[in-house]
VOSE-964329 format. One line per field, with one value per residue (C-alpha): residue in one letter; x, y, z; residue number from 1. Coordinates in nm, 2 decimals. Example, Ala and Ser with C-alpha at 12.3 -4.5 7.8 and 13.67 -1.06 7.14 Angstrom:
2
r (A/S)
xx (1.23/1.37)
yy (-0.45/-0.11)
zz (0.78/0.71)
k (1/2)
END
This chain:
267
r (X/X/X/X/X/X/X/X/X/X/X/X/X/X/X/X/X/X/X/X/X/X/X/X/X/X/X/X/X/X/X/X/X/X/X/X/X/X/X/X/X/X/X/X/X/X/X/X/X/X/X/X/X/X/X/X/X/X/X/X/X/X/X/X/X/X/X/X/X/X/X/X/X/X/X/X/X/X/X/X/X/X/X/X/X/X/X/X/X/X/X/X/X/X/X/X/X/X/X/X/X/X/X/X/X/X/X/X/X/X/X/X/X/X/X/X/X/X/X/X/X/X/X/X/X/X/X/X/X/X/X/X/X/X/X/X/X/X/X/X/X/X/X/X/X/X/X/X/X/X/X/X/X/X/X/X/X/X/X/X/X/X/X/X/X/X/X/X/X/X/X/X/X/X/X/X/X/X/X/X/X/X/X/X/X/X/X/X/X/X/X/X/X/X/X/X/X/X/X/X/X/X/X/X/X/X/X/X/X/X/X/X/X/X/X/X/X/X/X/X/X/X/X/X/X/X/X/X/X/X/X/X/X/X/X/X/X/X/X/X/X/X/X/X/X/X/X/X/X/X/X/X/X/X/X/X/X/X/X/X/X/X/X/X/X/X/X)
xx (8.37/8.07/8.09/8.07/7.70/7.61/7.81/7.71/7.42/7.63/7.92/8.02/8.04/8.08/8.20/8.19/8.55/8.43/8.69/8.59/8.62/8.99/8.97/9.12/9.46/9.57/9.63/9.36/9.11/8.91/8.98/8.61/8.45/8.21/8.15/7.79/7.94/8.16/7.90/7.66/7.91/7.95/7.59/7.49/7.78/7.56/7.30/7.40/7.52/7.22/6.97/7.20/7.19/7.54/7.65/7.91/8.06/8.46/8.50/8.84/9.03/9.22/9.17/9.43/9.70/9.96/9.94/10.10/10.22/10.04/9.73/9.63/9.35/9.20/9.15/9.04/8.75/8.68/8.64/8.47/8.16/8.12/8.09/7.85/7.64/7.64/7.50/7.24/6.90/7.09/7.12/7.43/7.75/8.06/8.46/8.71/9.03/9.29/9.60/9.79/9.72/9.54/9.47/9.30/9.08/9.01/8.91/8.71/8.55/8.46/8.31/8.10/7.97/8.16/8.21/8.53/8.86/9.09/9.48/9.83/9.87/10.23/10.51/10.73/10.73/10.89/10.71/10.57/10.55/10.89/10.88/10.53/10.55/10.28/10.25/9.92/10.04/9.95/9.65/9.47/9.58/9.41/9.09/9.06/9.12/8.82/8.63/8.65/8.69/8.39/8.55/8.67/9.05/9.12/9.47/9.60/9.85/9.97/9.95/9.89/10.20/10.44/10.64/10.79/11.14/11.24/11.07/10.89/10.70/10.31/10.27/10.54/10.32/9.99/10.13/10.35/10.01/9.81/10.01/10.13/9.90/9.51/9.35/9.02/9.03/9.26/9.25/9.50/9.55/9.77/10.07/9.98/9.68/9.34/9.50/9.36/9.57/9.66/9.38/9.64/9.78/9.40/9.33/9.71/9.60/9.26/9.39/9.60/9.38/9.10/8.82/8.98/8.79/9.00/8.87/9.00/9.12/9.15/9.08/8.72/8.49/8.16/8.43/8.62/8.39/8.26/8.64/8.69/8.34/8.53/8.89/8.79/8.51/8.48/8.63/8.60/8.55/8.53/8.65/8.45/8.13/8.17/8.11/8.31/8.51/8.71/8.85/8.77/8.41/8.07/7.96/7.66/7.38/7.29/7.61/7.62/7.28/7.41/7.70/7.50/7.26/7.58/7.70/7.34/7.36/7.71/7.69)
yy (4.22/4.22/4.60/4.70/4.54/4.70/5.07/5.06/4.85/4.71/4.51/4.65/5.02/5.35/5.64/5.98/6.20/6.52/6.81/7.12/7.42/7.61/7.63/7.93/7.95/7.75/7.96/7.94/8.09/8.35/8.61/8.75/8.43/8.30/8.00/7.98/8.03/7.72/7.51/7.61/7.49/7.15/7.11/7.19/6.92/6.65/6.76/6.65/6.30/6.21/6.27/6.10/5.76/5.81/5.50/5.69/5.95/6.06/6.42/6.59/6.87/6.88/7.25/7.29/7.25/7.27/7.01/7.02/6.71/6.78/7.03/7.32/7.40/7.59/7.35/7.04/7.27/7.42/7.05/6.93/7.26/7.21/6.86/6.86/7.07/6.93/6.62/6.71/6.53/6.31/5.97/5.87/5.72/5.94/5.95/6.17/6.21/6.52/6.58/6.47/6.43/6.08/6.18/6.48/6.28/6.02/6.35/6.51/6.14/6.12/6.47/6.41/6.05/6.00/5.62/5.57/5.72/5.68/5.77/5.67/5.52/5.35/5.39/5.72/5.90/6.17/6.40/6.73/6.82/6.67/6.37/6.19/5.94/5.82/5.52/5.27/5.23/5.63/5.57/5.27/5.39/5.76/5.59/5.36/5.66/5.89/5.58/5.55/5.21/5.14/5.42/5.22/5.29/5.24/5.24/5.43/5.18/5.47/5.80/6.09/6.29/6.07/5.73/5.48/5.64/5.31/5.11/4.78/4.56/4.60/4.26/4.34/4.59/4.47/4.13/4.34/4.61/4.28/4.14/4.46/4.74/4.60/4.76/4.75/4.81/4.95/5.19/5.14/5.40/5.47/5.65/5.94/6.18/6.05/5.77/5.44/5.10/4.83/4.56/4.30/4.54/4.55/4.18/4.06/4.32/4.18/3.81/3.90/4.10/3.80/3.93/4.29/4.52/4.67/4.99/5.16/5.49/5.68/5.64/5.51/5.56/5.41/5.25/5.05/4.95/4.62/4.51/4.71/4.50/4.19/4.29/4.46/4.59/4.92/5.26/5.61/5.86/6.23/6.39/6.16/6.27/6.62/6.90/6.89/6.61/6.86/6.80/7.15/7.19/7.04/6.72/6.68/6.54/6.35/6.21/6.06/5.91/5.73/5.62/5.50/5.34/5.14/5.02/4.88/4.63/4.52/4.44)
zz (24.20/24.42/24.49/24.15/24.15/24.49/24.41/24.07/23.99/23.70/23.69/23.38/23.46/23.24/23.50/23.33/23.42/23.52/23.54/23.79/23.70/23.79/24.19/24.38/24.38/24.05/23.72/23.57/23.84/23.74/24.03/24.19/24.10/24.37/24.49/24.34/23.99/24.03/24.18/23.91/23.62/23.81/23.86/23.52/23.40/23.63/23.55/23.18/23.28/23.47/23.16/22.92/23.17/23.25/23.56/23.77/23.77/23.90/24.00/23.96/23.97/23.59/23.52/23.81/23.57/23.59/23.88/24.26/24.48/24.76/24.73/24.98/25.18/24.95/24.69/24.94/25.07/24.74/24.59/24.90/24.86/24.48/24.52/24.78/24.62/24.29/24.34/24.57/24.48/24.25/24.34/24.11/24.24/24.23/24.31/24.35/24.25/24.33/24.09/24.27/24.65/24.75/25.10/25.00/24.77/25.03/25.27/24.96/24.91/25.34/25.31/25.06/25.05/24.74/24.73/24.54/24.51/24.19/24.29/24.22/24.57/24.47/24.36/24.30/23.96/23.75/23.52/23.45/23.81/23.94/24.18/24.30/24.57/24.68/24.96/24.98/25.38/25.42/25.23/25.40/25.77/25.66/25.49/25.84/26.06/25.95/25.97/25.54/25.48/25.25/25.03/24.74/24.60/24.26/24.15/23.81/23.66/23.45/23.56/23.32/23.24/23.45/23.48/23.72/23.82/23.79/23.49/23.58/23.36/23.41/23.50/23.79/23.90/23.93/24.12/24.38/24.40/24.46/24.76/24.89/24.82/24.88/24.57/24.54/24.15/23.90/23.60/23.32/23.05/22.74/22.77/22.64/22.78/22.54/22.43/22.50/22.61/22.38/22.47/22.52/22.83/22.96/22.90/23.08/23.36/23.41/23.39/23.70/23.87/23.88/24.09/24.10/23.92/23.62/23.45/23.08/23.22/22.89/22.47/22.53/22.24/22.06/21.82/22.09/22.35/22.29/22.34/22.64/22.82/22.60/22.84/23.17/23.43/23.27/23.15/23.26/22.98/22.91/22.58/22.34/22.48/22.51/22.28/21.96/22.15/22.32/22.69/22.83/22.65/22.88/22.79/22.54/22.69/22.31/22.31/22.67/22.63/22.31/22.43/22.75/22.48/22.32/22.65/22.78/22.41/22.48/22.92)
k (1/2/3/4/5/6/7/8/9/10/11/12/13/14/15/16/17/18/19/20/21/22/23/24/25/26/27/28/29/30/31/32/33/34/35/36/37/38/39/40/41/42/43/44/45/46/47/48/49/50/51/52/53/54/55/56/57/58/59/60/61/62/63/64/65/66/67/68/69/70/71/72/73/74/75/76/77/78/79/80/81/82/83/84/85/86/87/88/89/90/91/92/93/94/95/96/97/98/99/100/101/102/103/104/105/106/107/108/109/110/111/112/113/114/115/116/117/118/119/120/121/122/123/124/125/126/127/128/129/130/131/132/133/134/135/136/137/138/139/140/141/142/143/144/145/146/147/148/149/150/151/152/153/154/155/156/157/158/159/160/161/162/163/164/165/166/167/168/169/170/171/172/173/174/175/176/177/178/179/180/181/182/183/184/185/186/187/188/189/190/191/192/193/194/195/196/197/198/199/200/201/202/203/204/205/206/207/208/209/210/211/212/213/214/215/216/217/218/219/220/221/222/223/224/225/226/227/228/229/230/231/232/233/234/235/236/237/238/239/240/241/242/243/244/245/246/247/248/249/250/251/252/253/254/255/256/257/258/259/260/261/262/263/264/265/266/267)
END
């Protein structure tokens, strides 16, 4: 777990989910909006995060909904100028993740200096948007052949929205991810979108994963996280520290800096 102190300066790490506004070309896009208007939403959102203490923070593209296999142009270089942008003379660390297209995140994450990625990577699923296959072989060659190795990949154990074609126990999955798949951390969340794990799933997952980082991907709060520090590395959040504790609403810069308050008495 050795990069989580040298990424993160912690080892037990809060990453803030940030969701873009709607890019060109998904449903939601505002036609005539410039590029400066969507930069300026991200950077306020930052902007927010950094003055509440927040550790990390994990880009993403949710407002796309609903969500493609296998993203255009359009959105890789509309992801790739926001970001940019909106972290510029902020020293945080940040990720990327693309719904659902892991090479385009590991391309988003090389453009930018972004120093994780958070992706399926495995395994082929069925869900809202059909089929999703995605193969940890195309993902390390593609991170190795734009000269991305020190971007970190961290593996959703449960995707949003989506499930194994073919069921397999979670323990199944982290050991065969393990040998076969070289994660460099995982995120497990509950089945349904805002809902957290059972702790027993994160502790068993942790347990196997030994010095592989393990994160709480969804259903963090002020009321649970002493046991998720207790059962793994971390957790990335969003709704609970936004306004009104809505998904779609910017975060609240109080709220973030007492959340971030709560998680520097329980590391």
């Amino acid at each position: 777990m050795d990069w989580l102190e040298s990424v993160f300066g912690t080892e037990k790490v809060v990453i803030a989910s940030l969701y873009l506004p709607p890019l060109p070309g998904s449903p939601d896009y505002s036609p005539g909006t410039p590029p400066r208007g969507l930069i300026s939403a991200a950077r306020r959102e930052v902007e927010n995060l950094v003055a509440g203490g927040m550790d990390a923070i994990v880009f993403g593209n949710q407002q796309d909904r609903p969500w493609k296999v296998g993203v255009g142009p359009e959105t890789v270089a509309m992801m790739t100028r926001i970001i940019h942008e909106a972290v510029q003379g902020f020293s945080i660390p940040f990720g990327i993740t693309v719904f659902w297209d892991d090479l385009a995140a590991i391309a988003v994450a090389k453009a930018t200096g972004a120093s994780f990625v958070r992706g399926v990577f495995r395994g082929t699923y069925v869900g809202e948007m059909g089929l999703l296959t995605m193969n940890a072989a195309d993902a390390l060659r593609f991170r190795s052949a734009i000269d991305g190795t020190a971007i970190k990949l961290m593996f959703f154990l449960r995707p949003i929205l989506c499930e194994l074609v073919t069921p397999r126990s979670l323990r199944a999955q982290v050991k065969d991810a393990l040998w076969g798949s070289k994660p460099d951390a995982f995120t497990l969340g509950g089945p349904i979108p805002g809902q957290a794990p059972a702790f027993d799933e994160l502790r068993t997952v942790k347990e196997l994963a030994k010095d592989v980082p393990v994160f709480m991907n969804n259903g963090g709060s002020a009321q649970n996280l002493a046991q998720v520090f207790e059962n793994a590395d971390g957790l990335v959040i969003g709704t609970h520290l936004r306004e009104d504790n809505v998904s779609w609403k910017p975060f609240d810069r109080r709220k973030v800096a007492e959340f971030m308050r709560l998680a520097e008495q329980y590391r």
